[in-house]
PAROTOR-871224 format. One line per 8 residues: their letters; for each residue x, y, z of C-alpha. Coordinates in nm, 4 decimals, padded with zeros to 6 digits, always signed. Example, Ala and Ser with C-alpha at 12.3 -4.5 7.8 and 13.67 -1.06 7.14 Angstrom:
BEGIN
as	+01.2300 -00.4500 +00.7800 | +01.3670 -00.1060 +00.7140
//
This chain:
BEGIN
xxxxxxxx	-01.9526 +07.4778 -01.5869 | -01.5551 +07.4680 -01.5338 | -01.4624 +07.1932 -01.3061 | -01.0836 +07.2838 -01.3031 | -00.8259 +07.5062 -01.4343 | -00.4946 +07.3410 -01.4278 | -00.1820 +07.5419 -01.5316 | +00.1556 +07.3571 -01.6622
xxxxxxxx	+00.4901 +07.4066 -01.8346 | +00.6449 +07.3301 -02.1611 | +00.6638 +06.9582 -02.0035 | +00.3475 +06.9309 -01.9690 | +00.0158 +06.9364 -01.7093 | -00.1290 +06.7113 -01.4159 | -00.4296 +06.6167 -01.4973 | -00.6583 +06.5695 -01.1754
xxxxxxxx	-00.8418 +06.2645 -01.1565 | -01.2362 +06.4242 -01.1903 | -01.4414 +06.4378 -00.8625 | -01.7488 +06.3577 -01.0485 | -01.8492 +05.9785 -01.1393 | -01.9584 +05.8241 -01.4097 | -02.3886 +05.7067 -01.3968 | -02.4223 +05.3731 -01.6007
xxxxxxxx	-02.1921 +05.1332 -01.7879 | -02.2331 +05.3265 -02.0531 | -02.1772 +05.6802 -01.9643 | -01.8990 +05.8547 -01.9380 | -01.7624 +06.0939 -01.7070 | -01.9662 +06.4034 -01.7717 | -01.6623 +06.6187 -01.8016 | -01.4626 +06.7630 -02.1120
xxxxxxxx	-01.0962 +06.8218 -02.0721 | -00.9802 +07.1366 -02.2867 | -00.6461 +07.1963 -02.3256 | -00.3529 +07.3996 -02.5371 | -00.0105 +07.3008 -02.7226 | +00.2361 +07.5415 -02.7652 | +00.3993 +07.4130 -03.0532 | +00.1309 +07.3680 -03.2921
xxxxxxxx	+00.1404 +06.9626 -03.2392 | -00.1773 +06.7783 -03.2138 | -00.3269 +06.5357 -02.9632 | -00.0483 +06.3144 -02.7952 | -00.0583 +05.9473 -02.6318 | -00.0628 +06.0731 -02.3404 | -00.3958 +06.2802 -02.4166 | -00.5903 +05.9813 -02.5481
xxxxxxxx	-00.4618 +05.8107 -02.2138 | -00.6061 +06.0539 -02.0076 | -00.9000 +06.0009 -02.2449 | -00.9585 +05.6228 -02.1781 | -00.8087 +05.6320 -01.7990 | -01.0855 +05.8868 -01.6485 | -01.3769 +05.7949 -01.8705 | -01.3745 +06.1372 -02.0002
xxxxxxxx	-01.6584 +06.2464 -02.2426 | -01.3933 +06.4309 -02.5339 | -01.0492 +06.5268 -02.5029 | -00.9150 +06.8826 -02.7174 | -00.6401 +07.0508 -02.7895 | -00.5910 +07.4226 -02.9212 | -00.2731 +07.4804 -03.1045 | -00.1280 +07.7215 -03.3393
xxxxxxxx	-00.0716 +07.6155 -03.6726 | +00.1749 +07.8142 -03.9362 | -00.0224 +07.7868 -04.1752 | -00.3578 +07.7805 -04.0096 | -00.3929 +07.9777 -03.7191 | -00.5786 +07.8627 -03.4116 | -00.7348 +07.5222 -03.4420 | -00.9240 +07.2301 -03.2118
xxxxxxxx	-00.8208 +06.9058 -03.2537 | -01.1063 +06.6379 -03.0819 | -01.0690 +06.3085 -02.9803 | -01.3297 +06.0601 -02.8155 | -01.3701 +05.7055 -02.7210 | -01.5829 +05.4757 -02.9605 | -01.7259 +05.1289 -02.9483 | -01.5343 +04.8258 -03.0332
xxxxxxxx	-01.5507 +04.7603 -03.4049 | -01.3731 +04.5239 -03.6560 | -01.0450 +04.7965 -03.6727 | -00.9975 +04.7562 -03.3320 | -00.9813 +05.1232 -03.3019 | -01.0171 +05.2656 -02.9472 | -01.0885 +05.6055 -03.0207 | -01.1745 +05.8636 -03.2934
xxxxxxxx	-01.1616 +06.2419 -03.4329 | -01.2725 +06.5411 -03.5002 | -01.0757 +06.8148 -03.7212 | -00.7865 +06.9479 -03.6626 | -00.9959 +07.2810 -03.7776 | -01.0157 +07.6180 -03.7040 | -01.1413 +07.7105 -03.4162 | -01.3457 +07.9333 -03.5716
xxxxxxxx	-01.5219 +07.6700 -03.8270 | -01.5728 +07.4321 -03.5027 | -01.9099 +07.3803 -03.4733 | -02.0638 +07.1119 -03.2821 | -02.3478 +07.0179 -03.0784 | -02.1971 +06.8757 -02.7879 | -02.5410 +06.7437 -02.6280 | -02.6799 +06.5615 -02.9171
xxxxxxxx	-02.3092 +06.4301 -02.9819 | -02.2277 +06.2406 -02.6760 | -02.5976 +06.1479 -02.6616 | -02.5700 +05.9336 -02.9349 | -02.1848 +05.8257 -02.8527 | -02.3256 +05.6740 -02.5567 | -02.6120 +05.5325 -02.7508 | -02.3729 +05.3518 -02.9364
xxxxxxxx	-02.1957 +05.1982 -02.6388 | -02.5528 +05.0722 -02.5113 | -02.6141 +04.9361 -02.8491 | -02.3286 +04.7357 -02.8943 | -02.2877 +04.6336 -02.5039 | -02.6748 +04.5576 -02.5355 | -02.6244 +04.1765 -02.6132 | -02.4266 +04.1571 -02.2846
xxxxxxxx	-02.6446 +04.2831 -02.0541 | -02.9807 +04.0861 -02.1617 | -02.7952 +03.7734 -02.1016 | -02.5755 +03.8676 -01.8026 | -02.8184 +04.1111 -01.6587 | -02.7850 +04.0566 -01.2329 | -02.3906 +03.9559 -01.2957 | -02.1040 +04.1665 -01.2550
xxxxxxxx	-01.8838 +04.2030 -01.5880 | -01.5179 +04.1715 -01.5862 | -01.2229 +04.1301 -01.7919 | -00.9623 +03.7904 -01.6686 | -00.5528 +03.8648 -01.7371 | -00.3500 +03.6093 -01.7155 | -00.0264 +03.6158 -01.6993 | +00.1599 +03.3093 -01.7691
xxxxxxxx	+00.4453 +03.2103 -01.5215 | +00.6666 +02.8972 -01.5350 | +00.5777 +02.7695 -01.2281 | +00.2347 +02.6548 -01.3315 | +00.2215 +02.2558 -01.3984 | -00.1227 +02.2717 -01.5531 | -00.1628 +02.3775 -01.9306 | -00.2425 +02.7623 -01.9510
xxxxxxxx	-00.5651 +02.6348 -02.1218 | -00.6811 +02.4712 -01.8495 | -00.5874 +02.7412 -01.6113 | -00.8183 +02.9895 -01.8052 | -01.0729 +02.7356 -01.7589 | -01.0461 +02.6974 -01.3975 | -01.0126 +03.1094 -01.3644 | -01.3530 +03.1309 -01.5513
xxxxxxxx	-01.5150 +02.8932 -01.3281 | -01.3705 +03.0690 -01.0296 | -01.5786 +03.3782 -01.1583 | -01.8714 +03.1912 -01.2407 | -01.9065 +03.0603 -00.8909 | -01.8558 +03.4423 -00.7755 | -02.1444 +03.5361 -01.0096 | -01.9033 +03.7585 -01.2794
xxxxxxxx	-01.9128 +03.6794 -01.6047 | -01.6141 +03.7181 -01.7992 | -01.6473 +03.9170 -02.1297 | -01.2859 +03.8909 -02.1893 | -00.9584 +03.7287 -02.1411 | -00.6555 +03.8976 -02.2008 | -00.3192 +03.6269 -02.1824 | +00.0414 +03.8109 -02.0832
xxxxxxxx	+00.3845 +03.5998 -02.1149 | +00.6036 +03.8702 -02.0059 | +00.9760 +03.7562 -01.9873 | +00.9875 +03.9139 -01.6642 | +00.7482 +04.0278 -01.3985 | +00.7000 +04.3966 -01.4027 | +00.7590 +04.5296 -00.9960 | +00.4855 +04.8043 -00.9971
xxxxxxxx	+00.1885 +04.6671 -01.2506 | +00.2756 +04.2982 -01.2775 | +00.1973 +04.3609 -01.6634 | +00.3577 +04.6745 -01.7590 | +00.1988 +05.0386 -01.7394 | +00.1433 +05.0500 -02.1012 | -00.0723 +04.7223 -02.1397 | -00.3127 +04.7994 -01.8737
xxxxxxxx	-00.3541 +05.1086 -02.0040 | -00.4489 +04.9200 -02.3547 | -00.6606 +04.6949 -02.1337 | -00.8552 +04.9903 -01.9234 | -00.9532 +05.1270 -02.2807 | -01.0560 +04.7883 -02.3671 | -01.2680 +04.7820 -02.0290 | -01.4408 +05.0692 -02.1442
xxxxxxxx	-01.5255 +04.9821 -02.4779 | -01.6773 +04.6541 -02.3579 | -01.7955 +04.8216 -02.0407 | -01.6699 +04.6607 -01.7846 | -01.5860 +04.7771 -01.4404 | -01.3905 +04.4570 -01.2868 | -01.0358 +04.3467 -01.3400 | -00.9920 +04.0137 -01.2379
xxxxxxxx	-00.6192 +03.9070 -01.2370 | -00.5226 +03.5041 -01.2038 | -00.2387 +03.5610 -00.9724 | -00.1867 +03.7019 -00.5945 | -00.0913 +04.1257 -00.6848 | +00.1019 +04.2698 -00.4062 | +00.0237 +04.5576 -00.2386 | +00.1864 +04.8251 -00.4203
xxxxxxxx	+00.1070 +04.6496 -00.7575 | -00.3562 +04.6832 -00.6389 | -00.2490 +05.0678 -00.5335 | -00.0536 +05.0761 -00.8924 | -00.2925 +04.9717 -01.1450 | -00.6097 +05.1284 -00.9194 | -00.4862 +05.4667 -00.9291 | -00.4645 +05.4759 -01.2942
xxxxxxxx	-00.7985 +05.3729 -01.3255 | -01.2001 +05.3715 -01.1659 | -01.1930 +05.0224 -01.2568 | -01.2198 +04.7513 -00.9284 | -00.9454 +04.5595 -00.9056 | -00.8997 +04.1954 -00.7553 | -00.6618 +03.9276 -00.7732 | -00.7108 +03.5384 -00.7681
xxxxxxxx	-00.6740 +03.4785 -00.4065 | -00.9501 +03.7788 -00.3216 | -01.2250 +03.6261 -00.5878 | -01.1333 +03.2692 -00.3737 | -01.2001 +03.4954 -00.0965 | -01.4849 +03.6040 -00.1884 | -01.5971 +03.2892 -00.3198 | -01.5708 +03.1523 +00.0497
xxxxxxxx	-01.7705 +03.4536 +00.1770 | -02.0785 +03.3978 -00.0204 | -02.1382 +03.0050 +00.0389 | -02.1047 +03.0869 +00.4463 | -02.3483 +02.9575 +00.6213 | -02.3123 +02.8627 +00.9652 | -02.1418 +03.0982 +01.2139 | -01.8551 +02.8587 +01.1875
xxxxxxxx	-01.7631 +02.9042 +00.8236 | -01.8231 +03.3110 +00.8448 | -01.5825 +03.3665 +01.1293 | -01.3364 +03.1631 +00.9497 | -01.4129 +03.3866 +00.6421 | -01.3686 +03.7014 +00.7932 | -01.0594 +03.5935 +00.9723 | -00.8864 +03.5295 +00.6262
xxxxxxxx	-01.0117 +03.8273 +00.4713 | -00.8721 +04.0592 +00.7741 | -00.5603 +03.8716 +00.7626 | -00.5489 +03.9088 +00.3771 | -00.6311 +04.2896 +00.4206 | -00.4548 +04.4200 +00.6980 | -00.0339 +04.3562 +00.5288 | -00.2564 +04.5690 +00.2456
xxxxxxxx	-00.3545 +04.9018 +00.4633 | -00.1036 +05.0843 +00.3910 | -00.2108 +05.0669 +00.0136 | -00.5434 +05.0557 +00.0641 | -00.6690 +05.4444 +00.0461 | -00.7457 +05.4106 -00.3399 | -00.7660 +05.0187 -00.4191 | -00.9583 +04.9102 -00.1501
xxxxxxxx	-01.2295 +05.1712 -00.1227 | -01.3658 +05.1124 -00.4653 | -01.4269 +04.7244 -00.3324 | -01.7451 +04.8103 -00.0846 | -02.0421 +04.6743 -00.2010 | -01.9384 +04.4420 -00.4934 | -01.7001 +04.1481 -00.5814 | -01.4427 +04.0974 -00.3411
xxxxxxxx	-01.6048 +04.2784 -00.0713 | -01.8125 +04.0496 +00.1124 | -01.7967 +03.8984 +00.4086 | -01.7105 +04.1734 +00.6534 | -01.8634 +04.4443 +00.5170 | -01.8171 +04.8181 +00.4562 | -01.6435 +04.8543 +00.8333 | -01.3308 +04.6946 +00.7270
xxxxxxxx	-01.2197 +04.9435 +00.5025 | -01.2191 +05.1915 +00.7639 | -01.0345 +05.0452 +01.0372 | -00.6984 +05.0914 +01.0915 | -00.4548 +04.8462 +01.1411 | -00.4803 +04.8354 +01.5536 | -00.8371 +04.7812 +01.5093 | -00.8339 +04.5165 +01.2698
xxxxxxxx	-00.5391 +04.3099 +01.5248 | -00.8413 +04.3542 +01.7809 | -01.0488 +04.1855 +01.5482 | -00.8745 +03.9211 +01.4759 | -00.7874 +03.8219 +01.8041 | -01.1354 +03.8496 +01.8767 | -01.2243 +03.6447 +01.5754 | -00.9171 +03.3324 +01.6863
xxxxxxxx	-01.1102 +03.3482 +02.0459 | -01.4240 +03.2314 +01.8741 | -01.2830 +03.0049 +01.6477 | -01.1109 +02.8367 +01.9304 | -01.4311 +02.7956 +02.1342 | -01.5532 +02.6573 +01.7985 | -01.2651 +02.4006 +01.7789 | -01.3227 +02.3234 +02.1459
xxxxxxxx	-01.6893 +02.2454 +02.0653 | -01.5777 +02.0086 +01.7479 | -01.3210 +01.8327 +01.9699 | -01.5728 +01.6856 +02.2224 | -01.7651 +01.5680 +01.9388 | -01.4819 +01.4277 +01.7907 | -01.3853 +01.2701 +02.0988 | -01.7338 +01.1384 +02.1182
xxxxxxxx	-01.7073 +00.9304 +01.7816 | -01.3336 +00.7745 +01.8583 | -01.5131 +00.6117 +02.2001 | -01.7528 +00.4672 +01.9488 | -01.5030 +00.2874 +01.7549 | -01.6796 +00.3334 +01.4494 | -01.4576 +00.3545 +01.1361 | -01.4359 +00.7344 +00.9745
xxxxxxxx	-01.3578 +00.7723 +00.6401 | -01.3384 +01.0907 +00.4911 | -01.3595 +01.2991 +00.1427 | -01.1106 +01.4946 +00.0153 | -01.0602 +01.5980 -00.3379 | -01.0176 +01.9026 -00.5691 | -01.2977 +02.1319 -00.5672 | -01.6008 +02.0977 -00.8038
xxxxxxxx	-01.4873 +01.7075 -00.8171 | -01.9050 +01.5712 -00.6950 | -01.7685 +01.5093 -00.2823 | -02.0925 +01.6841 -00.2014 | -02.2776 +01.4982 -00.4987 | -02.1280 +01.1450 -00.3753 | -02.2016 +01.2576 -00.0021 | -02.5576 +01.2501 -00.0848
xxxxxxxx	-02.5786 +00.9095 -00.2984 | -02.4021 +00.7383 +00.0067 | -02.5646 +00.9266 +00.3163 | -02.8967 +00.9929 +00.1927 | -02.8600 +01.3227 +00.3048 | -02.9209 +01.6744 +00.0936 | -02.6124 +01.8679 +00.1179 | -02.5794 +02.1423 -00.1404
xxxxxxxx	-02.3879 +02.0397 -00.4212 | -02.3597 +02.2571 -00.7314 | -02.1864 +02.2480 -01.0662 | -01.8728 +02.4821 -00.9342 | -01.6334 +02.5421 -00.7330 | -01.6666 +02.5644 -00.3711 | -02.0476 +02.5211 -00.3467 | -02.0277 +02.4242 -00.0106
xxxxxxxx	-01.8031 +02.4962 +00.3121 | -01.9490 +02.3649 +00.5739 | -01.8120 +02.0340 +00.7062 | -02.1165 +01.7514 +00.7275 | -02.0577 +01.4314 +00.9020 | -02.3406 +01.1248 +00.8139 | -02.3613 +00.7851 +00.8710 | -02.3507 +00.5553 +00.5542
xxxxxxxx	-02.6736 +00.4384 +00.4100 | -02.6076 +00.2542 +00.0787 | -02.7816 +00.0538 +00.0842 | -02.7917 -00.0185 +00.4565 | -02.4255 +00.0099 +00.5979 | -02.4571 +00.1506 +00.9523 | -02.1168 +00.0869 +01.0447 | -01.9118 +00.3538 +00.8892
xxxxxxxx	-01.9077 +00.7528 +00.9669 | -01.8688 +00.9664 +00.5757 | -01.7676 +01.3510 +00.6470 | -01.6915 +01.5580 +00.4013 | -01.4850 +01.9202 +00.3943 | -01.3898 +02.1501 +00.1760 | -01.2546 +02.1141 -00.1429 | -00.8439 +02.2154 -00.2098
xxxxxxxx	-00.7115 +02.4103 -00.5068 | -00.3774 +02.4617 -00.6515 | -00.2149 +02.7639 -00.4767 | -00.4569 +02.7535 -00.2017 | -00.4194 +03.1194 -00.0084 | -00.2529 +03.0518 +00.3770 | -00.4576 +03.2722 +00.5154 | -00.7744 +03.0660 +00.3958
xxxxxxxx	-00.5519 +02.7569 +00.4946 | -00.5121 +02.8937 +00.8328 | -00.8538 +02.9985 +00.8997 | -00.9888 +02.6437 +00.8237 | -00.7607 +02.4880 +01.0345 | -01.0780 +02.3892 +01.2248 | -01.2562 +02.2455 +00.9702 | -00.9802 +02.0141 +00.8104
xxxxxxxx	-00.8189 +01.8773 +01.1514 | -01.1691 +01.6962 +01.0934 | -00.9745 +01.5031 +00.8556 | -00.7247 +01.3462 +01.1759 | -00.9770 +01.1365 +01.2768 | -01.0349 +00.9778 +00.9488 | -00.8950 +00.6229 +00.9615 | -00.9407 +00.6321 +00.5804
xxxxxxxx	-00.9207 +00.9272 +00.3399 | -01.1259 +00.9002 -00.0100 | -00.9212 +01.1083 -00.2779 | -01.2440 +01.2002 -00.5174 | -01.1094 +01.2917 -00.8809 | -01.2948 +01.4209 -01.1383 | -01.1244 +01.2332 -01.3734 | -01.3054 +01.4136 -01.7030
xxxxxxxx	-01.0968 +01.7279 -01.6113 | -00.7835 +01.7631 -01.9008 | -00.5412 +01.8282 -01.5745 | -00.6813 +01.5551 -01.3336 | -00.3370 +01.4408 -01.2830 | -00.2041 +01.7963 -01.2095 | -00.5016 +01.8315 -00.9450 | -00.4256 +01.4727 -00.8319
xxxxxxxx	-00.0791 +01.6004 -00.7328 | -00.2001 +01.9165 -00.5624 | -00.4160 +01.7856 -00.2803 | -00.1629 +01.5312 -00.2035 | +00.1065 +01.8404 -00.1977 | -00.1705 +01.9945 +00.0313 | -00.1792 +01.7209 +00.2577 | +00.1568 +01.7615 +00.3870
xxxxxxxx	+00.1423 +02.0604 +00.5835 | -00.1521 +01.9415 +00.7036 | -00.0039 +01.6339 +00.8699 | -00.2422 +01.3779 +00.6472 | +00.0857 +01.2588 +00.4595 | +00.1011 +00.9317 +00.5793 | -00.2553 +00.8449 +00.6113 | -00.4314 +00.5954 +00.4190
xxxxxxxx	-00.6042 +00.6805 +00.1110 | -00.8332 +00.5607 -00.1560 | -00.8298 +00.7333 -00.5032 | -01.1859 +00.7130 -00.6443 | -01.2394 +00.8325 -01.0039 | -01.5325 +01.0160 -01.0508 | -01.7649 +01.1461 -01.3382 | -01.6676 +00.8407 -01.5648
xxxxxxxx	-01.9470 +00.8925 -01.8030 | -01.7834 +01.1738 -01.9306 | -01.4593 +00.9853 -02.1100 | -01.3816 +00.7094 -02.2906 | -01.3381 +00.3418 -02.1204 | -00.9796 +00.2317 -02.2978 | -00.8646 +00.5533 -02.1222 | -01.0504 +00.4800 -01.8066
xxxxxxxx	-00.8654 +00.0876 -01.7794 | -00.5344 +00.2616 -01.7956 | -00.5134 +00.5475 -01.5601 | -00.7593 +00.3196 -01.3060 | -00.4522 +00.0352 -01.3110 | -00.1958 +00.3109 -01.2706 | -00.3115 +00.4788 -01.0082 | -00.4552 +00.1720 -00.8661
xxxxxxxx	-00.8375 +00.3607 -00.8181 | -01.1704 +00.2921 -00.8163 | -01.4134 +00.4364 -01.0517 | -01.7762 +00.5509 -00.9882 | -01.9987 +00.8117 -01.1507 | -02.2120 +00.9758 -00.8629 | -02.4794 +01.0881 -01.0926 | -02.5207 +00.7652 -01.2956
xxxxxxxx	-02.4797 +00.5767 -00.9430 | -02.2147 +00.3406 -01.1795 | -01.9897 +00.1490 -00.9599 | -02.1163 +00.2609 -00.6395 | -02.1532 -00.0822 -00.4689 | -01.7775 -00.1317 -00.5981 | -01.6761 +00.1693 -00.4179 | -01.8181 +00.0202 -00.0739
xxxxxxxx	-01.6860 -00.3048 -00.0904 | -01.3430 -00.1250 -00.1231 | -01.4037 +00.0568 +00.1742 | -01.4711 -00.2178 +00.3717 | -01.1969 -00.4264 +00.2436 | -00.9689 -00.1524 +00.3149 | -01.0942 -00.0769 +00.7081 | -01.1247 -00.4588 +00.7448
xxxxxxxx	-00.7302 -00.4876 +00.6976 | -00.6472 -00.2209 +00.9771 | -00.9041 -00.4321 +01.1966 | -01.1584 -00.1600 +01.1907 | -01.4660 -00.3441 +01.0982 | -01.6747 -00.6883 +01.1346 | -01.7294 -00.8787 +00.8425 | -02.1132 -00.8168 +00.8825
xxx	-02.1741 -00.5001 +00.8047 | -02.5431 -00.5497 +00.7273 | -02.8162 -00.5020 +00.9493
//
């Protein structure tokens, strides 16, 4: 069956991206693309591009050859293998000596692919598959290392496992594909050898930069702040956190429309397209201003609600302290130990959203009001800063502010400086705050003396429950001085 005949010049042809798609990881597009030369050259970059880019099952050329006559020159994708080769061969020969068995051949070509992707897919079996690029920039305080590190988790927590990470130090920042056209086309042939069908980038892409690389590609394509996104999406629980979700993904989207008619309709149903759903990819930009409006309406009635309860605990005069901290540093974890309570806590990032407010129970303090919010990162999107306005003016009320560090991490000092940059435009400068070292099983106690003096902190280890009843006296040393609490505290 002929799917298209495309006509060109001397310069060359426009290949049409194929209507059909590919079935499977592992399979490719279902289409051939035969083609001539005029001047008896053989298949070009810019054939084996075409190759890789749509999936295609073979790429050929007929040419004229002086010597020769008419022959075919093949060339097809194969699996990754020690030579790093990308693709492979067949011929050049004459046309009339080609003889193959197209069926049986990219049968067992795909075979191959499902043989060597195998391993991949019996461990990571319900998670999506992507490769991470990274491209270094100056700005970054924290060692690239580390940055990987906290990318990977990132995934992890939005249930992708990443196969591959590819590092870029351009000297410059390339306008139109952040990378350079040329890499990711290296990197969508890389994609397809370890079949994968997500590109993750570490860094915000701008709109033209998502329409850029998607167009050359089937791949999905995301960018740091729409994994956080997503991220956010899938630990919503309450109707609190999912309006404020959906209110930074809109916000996030709607600058994007205009670039949206290839990038963002390959998002519906997968990574980076939660929350909201299927409509939001339709709507036009009017509609989506009606949402949102709609959307700050409810979050306002939700702030009004939070307000009265807030108002509630200041005519109580009981002291507030509460946790802030990098994410994945055990707030949730320490939350529990001191509340009694059974807020989800999880070994990654952002495991939980929803603000919880307890009364201290260790052992038997009943004098002091714990809430805890959601954890910061480095680079934290606005529009996720906006939308959980809400949730963090909780923090106002706090008459004491517990800065939990996981002080295991290689960059704790890095993250150490991030919330307190984040506190700033969040008006929490110039409250009081406690730094309390967490996770102190995990390193060595020379090192633990030092940084503890210099930063004048506290250490614990939630999980051990090591230096827990420390942690409380400091408290109430520290609300005692602003003349917030008795000295019996105890029954």
């Amino acid at each position: 069956m002929i799917e298209y005949v495309v006509v060109g010049d001397k310069n060359g042809i426009r290949v049409p991206t194929p209507s059909t798609e590919r079935v499977g990881r592992a399979r490719f597009r279902g289409v051939r693309f035969v083609h001539t030369h005029l001047n008896g050259e053989l298949l070009s970059k810019e054939d084996l591009t075409d190759l890789a880019l749509l999936q295609l099952d073979l790429v050929a050329c007929i040419t004229e050859r002086r010597d020769e006559g008419l022959v075919i020159h093949v060339g097809y994708l194969i699996p990754q293998n020690k030579k790093g080769q990308a693709w492979d061969f067949i011929g050049p020969v004459p046309i009339q000596e080609f003889d193959l068995d197209f069926i049986e051949f990219i049968t067992e070509l795909e075979n191959e692919f499902v043989k060597e992707r195998g391993r991949y897919y019996v461990l990571d079996k319900d998670r999506e598959r992507c490769i991470l690029v990274s491209v270094t920039s100056p700005r970054w305080k924290q060692d690239v290392a580390d940055h990987i590190v906290e990318m990977k988790d990132l995934c992890y927590s939005a249930g992708i496992t990443v196969v591959e990470t590819i590092i870029q130090r351009p000297k410059e920042v390339h306008p139109k594909f952040l990378i350079g056209k040329g890499k990711i086309e290296e990197i969508v042939v890389r994609c397809q050898q370890l079949g994968v069908d997500l590109l993750v980038f570490d860094d915000e892409l701008s709109p033209g930069q998502i329409k850029n690389i998607s167009s050359m590609t089937d791949l999905r394509v995301i960018d740091r702040n729409q994994l956080i996104l997503d991220i956010f999406a899938g630990r919503a629980r309450t109707n609190e956190a999912k309006i404020q979700v959906e209110l930074a993904q809109l916000r996030y989207i709607r600058p994007r429309l205009a670039e949206a008619n290839i990038a963002f309709s390959r998002l519906t149903g997968g990574i980076g397209a939660r929350g909201p759903g299927e409509t939001k990819l339709e709507v036009d930009r009017r509609r989506i201003r009606d949402k949102i409006s709609f959307l700050e309406k409810k979050l306002n009635e939700v702030r009004l609600a939070r307000d009265k309860k807030r108002e509630k605990r200041r005519y109580s005069g009981i002291p507030i302290v509460s946790i802030i901290g990098y994410t994945n540093s055990g707030k949730s974890t320490l939350m529990n130990l001191l509340t009694k309570s059974k807020v989800e806590a999880e070994d990654k990032p952002f495991s939980t959203l929803n603000p919880t407010t307890r009364k201290i129970k260790y052992p038997e303090r009943k004098n002091i009001i714990l809430t805890d919010t959601v954890g910061f990162i480095r680079d934290l999107p606005q529009v996720l800063l906006r939308a959980f306005i809400a949730t963090l003016e909780e923090l106002d009320d706090a008459h004491l502010l517990l800065h939990l560090v996981d002080v295991s991490s290689p960059d704790f000092e890095d993250r150490i400086e991030t919330v307190e940059e984040l506190l700033v435009p969040l008006g929490l400068k110039d409250k009081r705050r406690l730094i309390v070292f967490n996770k102190i099983d995990k390193i060595n106690g020379s090192f633990l003396r030092n940084v503890e003096e210099r930063y004048r902190a506290v250490s614990i280890s939630s999980v051990k429950k090591v230096g827990i009843e420390r942690l409380l006296q400091t408290i109430e040393t520290e609300l005692a001085s602003m003349g917030l609490v008795n000295e019996k505290l105890n029954g």
